[in-house]
C-alpha positions, 0 to 999 in steps of 0.5 A, a space after each residue: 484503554 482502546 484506541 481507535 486504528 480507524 483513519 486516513 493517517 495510514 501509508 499503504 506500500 505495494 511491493 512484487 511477490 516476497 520481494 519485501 522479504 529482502 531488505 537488499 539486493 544479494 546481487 547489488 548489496 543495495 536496498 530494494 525499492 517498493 513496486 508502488 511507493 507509499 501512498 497515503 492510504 485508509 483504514 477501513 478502505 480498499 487498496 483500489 480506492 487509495 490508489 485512485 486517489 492517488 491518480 495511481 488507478 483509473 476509474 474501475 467503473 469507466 469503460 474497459 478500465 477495470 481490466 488495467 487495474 488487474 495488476 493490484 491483486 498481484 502485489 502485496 501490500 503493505 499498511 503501516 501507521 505510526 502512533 503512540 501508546 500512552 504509559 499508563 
């Protein structure tokens, strides 16, 4: 049986180089917050295009915006989805 990894149903998180490694802090022993929180995201899609559509982008293809979006290829994301596989 195949099922489908395809939709809008995933969450994409952004984080700075190897911080998502750590799970805490070594200096504050507290958990490490994301450089972009999760954001809904699609699968197939682009990173730009979910950031955008969360108003976290603006429009590449306005004006000098495309250079204020140059910060995405320096973080590492992560894409995440949930969902159930039957038994059988």
């Amino acid at each position: 049986m195949r099922h489908s990894l395809s939709g809008s149903d995933w969450t994409v998180t952004g984080w700075y180089r190897n911080q998502w490694r750590f799970t805490r802090s070594m200096e504050l022993d507290k958990m490490l917050i994301p450089a972009v929180p999760s954001i809904p995201g699609t699968v197939p899609g682009a990173i730009q295009a979910d950031l955008l559509a969360a108003g976290l982008l603006d429009d590449p293809f306005v004006g000098m915006n495309s250079l204020r979006g140059e910060w995405v290829n320096n973080r590492e994301w992560f894409c995440d989805k949930r969902f159930r596989v039957p038994q059988e």
